[in-house]
BAKEBA-916447 format. One record per residue (C-alpha): residue number from 1; residue in one letter; x, y, z. Coordinates in steps of 0.2 Angstrom, whole numbers, plus 5000, padded with zeros to 4 digits. Each point is the difference from the previous one (the first is absolute). Example, Ala and Ser with C-alpha at 12.3 -4.5 7.8 and 13.67 -1.06 7.14 Angstrom:
! BAKEBA-916447
- 1, A, 5062, 4978, 5039
- 2, S, 5006, 5017, 4997
//
This chain:
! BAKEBA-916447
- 1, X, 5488, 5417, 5419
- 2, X, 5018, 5001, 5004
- 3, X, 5005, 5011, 5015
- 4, X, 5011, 5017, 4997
- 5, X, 5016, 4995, 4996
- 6, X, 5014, 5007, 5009
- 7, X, 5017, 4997, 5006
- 8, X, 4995, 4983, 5007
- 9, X, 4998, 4992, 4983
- 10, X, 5016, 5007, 4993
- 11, X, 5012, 4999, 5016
- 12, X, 5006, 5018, 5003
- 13, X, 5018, 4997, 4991
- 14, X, 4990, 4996, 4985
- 15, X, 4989, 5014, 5002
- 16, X, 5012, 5012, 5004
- 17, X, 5012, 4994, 4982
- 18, X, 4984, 5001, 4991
- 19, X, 4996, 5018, 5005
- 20, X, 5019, 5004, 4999
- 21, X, 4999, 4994, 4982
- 22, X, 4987, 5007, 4995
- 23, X, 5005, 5017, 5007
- 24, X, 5014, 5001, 4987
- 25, X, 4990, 4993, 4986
- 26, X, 4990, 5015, 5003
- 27, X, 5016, 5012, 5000
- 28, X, 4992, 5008, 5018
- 29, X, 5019, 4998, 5008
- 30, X, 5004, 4989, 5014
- 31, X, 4987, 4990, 5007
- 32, X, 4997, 4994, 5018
- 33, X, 4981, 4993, 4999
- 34, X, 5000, 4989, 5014
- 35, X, 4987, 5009, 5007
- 36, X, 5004, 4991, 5016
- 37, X, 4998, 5008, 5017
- 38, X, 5014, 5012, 5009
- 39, X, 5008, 4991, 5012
- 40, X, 4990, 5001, 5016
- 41, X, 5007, 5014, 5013
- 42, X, 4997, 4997, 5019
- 43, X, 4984, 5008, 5004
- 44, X, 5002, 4995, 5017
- 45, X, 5018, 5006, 5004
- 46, X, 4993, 5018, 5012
- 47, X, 4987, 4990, 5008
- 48, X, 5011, 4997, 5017
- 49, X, 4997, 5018, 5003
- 50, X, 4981, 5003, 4998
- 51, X, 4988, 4992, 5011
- 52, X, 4983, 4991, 4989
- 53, X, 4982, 5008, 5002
- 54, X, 4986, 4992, 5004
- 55, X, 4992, 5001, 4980
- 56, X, 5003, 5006, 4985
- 57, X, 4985, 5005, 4989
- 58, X, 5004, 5002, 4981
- 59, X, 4986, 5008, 4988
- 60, X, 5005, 5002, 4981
- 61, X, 4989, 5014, 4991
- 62, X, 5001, 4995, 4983
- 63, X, 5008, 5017, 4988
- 64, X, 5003, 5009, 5016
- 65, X, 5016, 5013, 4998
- 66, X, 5013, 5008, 5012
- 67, X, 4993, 5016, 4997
- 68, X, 4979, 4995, 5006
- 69, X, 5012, 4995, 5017
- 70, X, 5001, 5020, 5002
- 71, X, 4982, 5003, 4993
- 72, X, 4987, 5010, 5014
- 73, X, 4985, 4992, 4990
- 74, X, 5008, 4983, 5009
- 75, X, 5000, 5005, 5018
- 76, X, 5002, 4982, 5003
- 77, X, 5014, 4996, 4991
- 78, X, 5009, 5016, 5002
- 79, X, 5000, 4998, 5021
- 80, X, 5007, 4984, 4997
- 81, X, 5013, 5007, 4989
- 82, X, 5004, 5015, 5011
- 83, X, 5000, 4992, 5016
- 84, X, 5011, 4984, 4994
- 85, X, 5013, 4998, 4986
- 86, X, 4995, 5002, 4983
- 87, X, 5009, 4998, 4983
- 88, X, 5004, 5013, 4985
- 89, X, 5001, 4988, 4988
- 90, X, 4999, 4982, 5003
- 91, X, 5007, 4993, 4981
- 92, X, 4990, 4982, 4991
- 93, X, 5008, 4988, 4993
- 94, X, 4993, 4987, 4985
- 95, X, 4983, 5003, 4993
- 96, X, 4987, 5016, 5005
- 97, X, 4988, 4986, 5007
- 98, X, 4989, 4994, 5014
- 99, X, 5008, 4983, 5002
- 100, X, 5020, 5004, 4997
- 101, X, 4998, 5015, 5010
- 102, X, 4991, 4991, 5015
- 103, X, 5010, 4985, 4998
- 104, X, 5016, 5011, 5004
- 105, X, 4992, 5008, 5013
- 106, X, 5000, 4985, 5010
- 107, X, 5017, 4991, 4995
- 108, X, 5011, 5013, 4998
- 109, X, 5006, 4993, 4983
- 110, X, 4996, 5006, 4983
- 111, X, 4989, 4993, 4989
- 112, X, 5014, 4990, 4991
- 113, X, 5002, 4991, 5017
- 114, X, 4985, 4996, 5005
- 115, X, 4993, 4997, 4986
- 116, X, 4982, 5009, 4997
- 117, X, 5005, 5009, 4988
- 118, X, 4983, 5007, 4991
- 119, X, 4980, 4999, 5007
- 120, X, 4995, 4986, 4989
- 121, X, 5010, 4984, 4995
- 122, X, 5007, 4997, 4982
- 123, X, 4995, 4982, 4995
- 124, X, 5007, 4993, 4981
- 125, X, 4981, 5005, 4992
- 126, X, 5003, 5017, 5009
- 127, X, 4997, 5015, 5012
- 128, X, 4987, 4989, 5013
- 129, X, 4990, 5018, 5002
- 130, X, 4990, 4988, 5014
- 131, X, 5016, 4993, 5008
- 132, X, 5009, 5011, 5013
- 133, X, 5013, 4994, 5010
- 134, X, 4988, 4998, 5014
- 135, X, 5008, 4987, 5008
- 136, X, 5013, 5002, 5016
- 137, X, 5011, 4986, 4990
- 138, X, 5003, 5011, 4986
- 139, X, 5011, 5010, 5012
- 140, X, 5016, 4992, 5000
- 141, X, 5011, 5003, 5016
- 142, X, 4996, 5006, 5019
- 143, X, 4988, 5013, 5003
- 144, X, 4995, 5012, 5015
- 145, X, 4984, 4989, 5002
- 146, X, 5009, 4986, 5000
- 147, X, 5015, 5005, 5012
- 148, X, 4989, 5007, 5011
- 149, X, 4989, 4986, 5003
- 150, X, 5019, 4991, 5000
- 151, X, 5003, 5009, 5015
- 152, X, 4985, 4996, 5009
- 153, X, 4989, 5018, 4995
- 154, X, 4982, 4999, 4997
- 155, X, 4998, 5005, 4981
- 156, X, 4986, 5005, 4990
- 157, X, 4995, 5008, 4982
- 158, X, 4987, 5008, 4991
- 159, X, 5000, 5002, 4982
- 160, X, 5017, 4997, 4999
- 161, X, 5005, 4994, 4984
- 162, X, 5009, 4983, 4999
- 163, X, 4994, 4993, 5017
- 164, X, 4989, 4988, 4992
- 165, X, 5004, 4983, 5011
- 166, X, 5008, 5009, 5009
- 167, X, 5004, 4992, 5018
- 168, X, 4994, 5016, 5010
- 169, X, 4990, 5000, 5016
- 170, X, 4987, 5012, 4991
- 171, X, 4995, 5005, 4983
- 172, X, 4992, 5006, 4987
- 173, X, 5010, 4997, 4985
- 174, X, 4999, 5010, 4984
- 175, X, 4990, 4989, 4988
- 176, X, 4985, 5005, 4985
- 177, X, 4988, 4992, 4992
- 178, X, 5004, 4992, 4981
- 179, X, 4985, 4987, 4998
- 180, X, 4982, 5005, 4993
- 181, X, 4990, 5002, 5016
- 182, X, 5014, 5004, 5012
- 183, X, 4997, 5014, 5013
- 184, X, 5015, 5010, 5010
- 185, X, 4995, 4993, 5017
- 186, X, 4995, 4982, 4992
- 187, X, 5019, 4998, 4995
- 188, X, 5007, 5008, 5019
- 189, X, 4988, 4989, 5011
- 190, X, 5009, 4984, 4993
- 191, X, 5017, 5008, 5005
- 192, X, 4999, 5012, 5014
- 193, X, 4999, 4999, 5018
- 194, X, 4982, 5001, 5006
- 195, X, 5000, 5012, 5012
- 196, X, 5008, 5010, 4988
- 197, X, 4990, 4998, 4984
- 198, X, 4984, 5001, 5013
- 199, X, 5006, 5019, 5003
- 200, X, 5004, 5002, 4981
- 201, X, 4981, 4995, 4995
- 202, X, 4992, 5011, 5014
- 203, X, 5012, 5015, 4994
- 204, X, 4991, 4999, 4984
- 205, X, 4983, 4996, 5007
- 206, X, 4987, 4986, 4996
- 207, X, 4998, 5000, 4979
- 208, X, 5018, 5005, 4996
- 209, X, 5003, 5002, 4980
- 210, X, 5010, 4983, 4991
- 211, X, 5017, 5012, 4996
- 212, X, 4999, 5014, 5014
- 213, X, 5007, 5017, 4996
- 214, X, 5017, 5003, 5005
- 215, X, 4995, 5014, 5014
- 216, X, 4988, 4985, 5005
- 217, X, 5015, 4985, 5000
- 218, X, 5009, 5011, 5009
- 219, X, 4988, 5003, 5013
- 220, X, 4997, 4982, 5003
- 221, X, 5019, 4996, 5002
- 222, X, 5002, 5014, 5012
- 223, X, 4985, 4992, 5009
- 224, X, 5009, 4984, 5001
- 225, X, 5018, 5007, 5006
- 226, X, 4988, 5008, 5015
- 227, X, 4994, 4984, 5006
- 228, X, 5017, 4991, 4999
- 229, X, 5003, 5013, 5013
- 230, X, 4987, 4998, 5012
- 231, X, 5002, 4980, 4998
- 232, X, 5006, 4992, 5016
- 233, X, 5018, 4999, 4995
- 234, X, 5003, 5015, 4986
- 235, X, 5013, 4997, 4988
- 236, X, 5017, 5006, 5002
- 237, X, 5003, 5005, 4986
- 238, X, 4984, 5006, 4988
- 239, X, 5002, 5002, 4981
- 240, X, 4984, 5010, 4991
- 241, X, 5001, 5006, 4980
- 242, X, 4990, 5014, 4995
- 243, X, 4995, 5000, 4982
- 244, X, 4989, 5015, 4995
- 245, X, 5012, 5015, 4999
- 246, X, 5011, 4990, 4984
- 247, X, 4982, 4995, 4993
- 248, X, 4992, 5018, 5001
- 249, X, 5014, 5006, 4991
- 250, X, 5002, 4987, 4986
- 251, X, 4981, 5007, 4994
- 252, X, 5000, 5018, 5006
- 253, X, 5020, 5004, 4997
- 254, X, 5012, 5004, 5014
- 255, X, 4994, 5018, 5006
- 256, X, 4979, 4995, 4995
- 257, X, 4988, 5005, 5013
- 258, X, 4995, 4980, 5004
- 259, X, 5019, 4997, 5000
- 260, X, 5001, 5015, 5014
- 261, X, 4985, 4991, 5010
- 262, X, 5005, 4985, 5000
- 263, X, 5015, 5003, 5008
- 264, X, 4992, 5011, 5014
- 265, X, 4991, 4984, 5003
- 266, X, 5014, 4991, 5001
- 267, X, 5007, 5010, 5013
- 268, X, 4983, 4998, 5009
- 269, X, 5002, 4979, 5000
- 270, X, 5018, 5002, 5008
- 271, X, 4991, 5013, 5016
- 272, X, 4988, 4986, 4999
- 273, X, 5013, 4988, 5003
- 274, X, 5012, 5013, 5013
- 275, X, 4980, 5002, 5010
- 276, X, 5000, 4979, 4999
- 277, X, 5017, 5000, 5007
- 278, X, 4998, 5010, 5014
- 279, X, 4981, 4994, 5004
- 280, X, 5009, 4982, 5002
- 281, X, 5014, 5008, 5012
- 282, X, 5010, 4997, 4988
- 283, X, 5009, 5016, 4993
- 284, X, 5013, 5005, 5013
- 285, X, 5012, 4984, 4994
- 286, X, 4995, 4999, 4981
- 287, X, 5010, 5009, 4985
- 288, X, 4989, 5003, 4987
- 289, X, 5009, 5002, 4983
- 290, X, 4991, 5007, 4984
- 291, X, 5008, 4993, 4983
- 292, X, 4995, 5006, 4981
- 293, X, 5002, 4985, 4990
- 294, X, 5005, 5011, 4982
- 295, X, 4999, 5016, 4994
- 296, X, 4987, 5004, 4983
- 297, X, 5003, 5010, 4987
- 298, X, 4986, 5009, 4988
- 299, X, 4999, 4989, 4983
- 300, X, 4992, 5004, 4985
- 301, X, 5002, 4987, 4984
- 302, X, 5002, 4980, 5005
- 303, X, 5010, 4990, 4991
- 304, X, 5003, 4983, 4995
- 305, X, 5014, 4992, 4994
- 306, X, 4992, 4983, 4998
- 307, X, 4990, 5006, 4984
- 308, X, 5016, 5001, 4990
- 309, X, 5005, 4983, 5007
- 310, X, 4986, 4992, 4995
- 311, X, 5002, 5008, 4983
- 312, X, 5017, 4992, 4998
- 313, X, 4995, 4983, 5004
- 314, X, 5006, 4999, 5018
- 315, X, 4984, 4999, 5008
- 316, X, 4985, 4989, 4993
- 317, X, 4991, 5007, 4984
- 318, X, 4988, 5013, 5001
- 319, X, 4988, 5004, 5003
- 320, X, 5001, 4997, 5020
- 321, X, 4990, 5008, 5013
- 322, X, 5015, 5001, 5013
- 323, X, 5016, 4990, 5000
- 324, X, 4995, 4985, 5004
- 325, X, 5009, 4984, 4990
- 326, X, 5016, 4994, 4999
- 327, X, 5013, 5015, 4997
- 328, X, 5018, 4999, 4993
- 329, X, 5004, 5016, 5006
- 330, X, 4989, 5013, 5010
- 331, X, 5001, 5016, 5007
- 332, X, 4994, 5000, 5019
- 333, X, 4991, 5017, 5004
- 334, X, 5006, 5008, 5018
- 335, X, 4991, 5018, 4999
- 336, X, 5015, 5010, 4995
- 337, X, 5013, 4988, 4999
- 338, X, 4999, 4983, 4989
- 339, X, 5008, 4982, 4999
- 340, X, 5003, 4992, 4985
- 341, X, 5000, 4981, 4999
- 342, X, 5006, 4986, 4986
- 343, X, 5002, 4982, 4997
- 344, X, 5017, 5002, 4993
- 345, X, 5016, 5013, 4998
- 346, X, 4996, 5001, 4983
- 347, X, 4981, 5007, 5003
- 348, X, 5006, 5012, 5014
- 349, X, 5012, 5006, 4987
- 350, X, 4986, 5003, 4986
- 351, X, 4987, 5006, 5010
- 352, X, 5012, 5013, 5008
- 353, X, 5004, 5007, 4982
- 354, X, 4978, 4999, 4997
- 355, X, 5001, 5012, 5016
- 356, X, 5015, 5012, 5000
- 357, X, 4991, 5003, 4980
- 358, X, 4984, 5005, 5009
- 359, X, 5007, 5009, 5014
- 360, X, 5008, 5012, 4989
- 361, X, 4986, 5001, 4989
- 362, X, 4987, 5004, 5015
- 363, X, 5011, 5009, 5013
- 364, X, 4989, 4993, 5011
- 365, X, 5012, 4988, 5009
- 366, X, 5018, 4994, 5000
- 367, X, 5011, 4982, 5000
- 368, X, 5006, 4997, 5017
- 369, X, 5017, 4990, 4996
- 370, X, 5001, 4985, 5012
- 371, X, 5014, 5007, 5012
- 372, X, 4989, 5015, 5003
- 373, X, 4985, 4990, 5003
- 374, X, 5008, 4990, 5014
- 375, X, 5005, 5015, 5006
- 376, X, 4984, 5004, 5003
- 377, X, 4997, 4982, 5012
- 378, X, 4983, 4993, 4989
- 379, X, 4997, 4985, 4992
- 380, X, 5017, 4990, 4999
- 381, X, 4993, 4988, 4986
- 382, X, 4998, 5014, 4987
- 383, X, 5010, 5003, 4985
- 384, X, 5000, 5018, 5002
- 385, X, 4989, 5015, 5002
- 386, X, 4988, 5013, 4996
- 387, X, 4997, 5019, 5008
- 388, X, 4986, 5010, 4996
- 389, X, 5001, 5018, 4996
- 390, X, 4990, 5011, 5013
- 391, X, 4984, 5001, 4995
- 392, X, 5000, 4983, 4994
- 393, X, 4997, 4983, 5006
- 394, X, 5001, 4982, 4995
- 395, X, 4987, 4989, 4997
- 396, X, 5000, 4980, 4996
- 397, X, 4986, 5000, 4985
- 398, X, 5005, 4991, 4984
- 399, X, 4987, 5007, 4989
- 400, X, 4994, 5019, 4995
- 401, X, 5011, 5014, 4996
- 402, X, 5019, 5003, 5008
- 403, X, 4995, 5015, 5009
- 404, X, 4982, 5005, 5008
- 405, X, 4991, 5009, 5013
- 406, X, 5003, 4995, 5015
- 407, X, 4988, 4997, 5011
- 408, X, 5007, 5003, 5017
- 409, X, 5007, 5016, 5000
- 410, X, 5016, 4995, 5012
- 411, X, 5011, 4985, 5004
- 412, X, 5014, 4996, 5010
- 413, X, 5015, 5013, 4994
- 414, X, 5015, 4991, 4994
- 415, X, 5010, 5010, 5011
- 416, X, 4993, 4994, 5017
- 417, X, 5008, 5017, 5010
- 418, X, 4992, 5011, 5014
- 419, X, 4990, 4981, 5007
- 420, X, 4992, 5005, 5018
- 421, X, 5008, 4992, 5016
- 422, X, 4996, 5005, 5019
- 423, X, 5002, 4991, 5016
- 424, X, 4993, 5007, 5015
- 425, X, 4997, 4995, 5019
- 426, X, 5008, 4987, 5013
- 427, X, 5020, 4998, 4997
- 428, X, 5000, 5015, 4987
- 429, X, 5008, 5017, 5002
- 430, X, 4991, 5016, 4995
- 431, X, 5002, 5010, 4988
- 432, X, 5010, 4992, 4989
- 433, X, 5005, 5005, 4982
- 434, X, 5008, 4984, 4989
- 435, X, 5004, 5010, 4983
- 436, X, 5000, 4984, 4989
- 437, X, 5000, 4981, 5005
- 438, X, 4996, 4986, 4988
- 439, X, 4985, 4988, 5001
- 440, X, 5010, 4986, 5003
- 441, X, 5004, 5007, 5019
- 442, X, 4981, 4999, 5007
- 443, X, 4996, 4984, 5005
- 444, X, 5021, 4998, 5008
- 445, X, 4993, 5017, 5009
- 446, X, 4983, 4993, 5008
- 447, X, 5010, 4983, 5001
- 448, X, 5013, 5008, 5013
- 449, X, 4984, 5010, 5011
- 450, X, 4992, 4984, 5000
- 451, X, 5019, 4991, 5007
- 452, X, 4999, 4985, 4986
- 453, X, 5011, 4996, 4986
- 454, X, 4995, 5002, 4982
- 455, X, 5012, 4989, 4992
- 456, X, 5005, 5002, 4984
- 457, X, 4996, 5018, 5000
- 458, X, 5010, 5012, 4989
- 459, X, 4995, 5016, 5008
- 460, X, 5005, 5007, 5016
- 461, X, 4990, 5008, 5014
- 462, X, 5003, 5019, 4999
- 463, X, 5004, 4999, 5019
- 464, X, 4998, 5020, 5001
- 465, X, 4984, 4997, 5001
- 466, X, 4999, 4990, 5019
- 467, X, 4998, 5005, 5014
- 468, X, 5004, 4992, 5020
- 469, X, 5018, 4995, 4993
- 470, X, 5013, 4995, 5013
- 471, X, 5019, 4995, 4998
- 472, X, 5006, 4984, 4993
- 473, X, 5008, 4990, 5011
- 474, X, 5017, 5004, 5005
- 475, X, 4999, 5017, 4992
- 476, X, 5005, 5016, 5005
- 477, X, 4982, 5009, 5006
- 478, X, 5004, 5016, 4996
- 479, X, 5001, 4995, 4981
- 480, X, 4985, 4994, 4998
- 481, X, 4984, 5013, 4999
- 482, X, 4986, 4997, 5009
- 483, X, 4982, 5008, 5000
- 484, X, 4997, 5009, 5018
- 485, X, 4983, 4990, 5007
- 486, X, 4985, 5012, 4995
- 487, X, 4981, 4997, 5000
- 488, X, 4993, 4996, 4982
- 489, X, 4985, 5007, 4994
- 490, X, 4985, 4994, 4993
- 491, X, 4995, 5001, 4983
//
């Protein structure tokens, strides 16, 4: 099985004539489908005028949304966000997905950049449903894990996606089980830090079930990231994904009572965590930042554009159960947003018109020309795009009808808006307001509290936020702002 192809294979001047070419050939107006990352900014130009904290602890809370950040059913979360600096709109880039989303969260780079650009890898027999981009490698380019243990900090993470391998001083990477016989903990026990997985498999007590919950996982990694921080030397910097809330939502809808619960306990595991923190003495010098991976929207019908593919000849004769075998062209399913793939110019060209023909049929999605899809910042190696209508979502089946029921009942919207944000604690101001900020400026924010360089990064740290600045040398004092010392409180 051949590896995805991408801009190695072609050389990105190759690449970027071919997607130019194509671009015209399709009449979609000028093309610029290099997909390549932005040029880095400095992520580290403010850092001479903020002094570093003693730890930075990052939990994701998969679907979580700016406005739960204002929500009195999460007390949690809501303190954090009152007391410290919290974000109006923190805007996505590439696909609504666990691994792009995560992946950004740490490098500061989009998805075209850095290279994870969907949760499962696309192999030349298919969608490998069973192969996410679990691995650290598949991240391409610095990230905060990796500058920070650069720069001497202690480092660990808990269900964070992509830290597979990864050389961190503790961890518990995020990993399932695929083989017949498999259990959750069976898979984590070759791959996680004793001490750590020991805390997970107490959390869920002494005859845990093969595939926990998602309330349960959750639990158990929130178990882990406790004992990392009573451990002899805590880390320094301390990543932890939550998972239920996105989960919940998929099979109950976005406003369904289990959806509602599932985020109370979310907000419950990150007390836990604030209660850890300050059991360990640990709270006064830590910033604890909160980070929604995506936003989901309610779907209704799924769709799958591979069943008119396979019709056409482009992917293996029917009947097929999934598509697996050799393709010529496919259509790669990102929730609301899609890739499409081919062997040649000439395929992209013919399955496009196969498309656009259904597309206007159906009403249920649209052709994203190439230029607009890099605009966008996916998957670089795709020959253009696909955007669901709301209420609709993509699938990657080559078999059965065009258009069915879906069986989850939301996804990850297309127009990844309104994404929670909030940092609170040691070196952050309070009470902060940032109207709108883009994903991309995260990980160069907690890069500069933590005083190491993110290279690479094409955000910027929204420097509003800091607190405990000072002049930079050889500047005049009195333009420079600076926070009045004041006692924090708790949370």
């Amino acid at each position: 099985m051949r590896r995805e192809r991408g801009w190695g294979g072609l050389g990105r001047g190759r690449a970027r004539g071919l997607a130019a070419a194509l671009a015209s050939a399709l009449a979609a107006g000028a093309c610029a489908t290099d997909g390549g990352a932005r040029a880095p900014r400095d992520a580290t130009a403010p850092r001479e005028v903020t002094e570093a904290v003693e730890r930075v602890v990052l939990v994701s809370i998969s679907g979580l949304d700016a406005a739960s950040l204002r929500d009195d059913a999460l007390p949690t979360l809501a303190r954090l966000a009152r007391e410290g600096a919290r974000a109006e709109d923190v805007r996505g880039v590439g696909a609504p997905l666990v691994y792009p989303a995560h992946a950004t969260l740490v490098t500061g780079r989009a998805p075209d950049a850095h290279r994870v650009v969907a949760d499962t890898l696309l192999g030349r027999r298919g969608v490998r449903a069973n192969a996410p981009f679990w691995h650290a490698t598949r991240i391409e380019g610095a990230t905060l894990l990796t500058a920070a243990r650069a720069a001497g900090r202690r480092v660990a993470a808990i269900g964070w996606p992509s830290t597979v391998g990864a050389p961190l001083d503790a961890i518990v990477p995020d990993l399932a089980p695929v083989r017949e016989g498999e259990t959750w903990l069976g898979v984590l026990e070759r791959a996680a830090t004793p001490a750590l997985f020991a805390a997970m498999r107490d959390a869920l007590g002494r005859a845990p079930a093969p595939w926990p919950v998602a309330s349960e996982r959750d639990r158990a990694r929130t178990a882990a990231a406790c004992a990392a921080l009573r451990a002899a030397a805590p880390p320094e910097l301390l990543l932890l994904r939550l998972e239920e809330p996105a989960v919940a939502m998929q099979l109950d809808g976005v406003d369904g009572e289990s959806s509602r619960a599932a985020l109370a306990r979310a907000d419950a595991r990150v007390a836990d965590l604030v209660r850890c923190l300050r059991d360990a003495g640990l709270r006064e010098g830590a910033a604890i930042a909160i980070a929604g991976d995506r936003v989901l929207a309610p779907v209704h019908t799924r769709i799958d554009p591979n069943v008119l593919l396979a019709e056409g000849g482009w992917l293996p004769s029917l009947p097929l159960a999934s598509t697996e075998g050799a393709w010529q062209a496919i259509v790669r399913a990102t929730d609301s947003l899609a890739t499409v793939h081919a062997e040649t110019e000439q395929g992209a060209v013919a399955v496009r018109q196969i498309l656009e023909g259904a597309a206007a049929r159906t009403g249920a999605f649209r052709v994203l020309p190439a230029v607009e899809l890099a605009a966008r910042r996916g998957d670089p190696r795709a020959w253009f795009g696909l955007e669901a209508t709301p209420g609709y979502v993509f699938g990657d089946a080559a078999t059965g009808p065009l258009l069915r029921p879906s069986e989850r009942r939301a996804a990850g919207a297309a127009a990844q808006t309104h994404v929670a944000f909030a940092v609170a604690g040691a070196g952050v101001r309070e009470r902060i307001v940032v109207p709108q900020m883009s994903a991309l400026d995260v990980a160069p924010t907690l890069a500069h509290l933590l005083g190491v360089d993110l290279p690479g990064a094409e955000g910027r740290p929204i420097v509003g936020v800091f607190a405990r600045t000072r002049p930079r040398a050889g500047s005049d004092e009195r333009s420079t702002p600076s926070d009045p010392p004041r006692a924090r409180s708790g949370s």
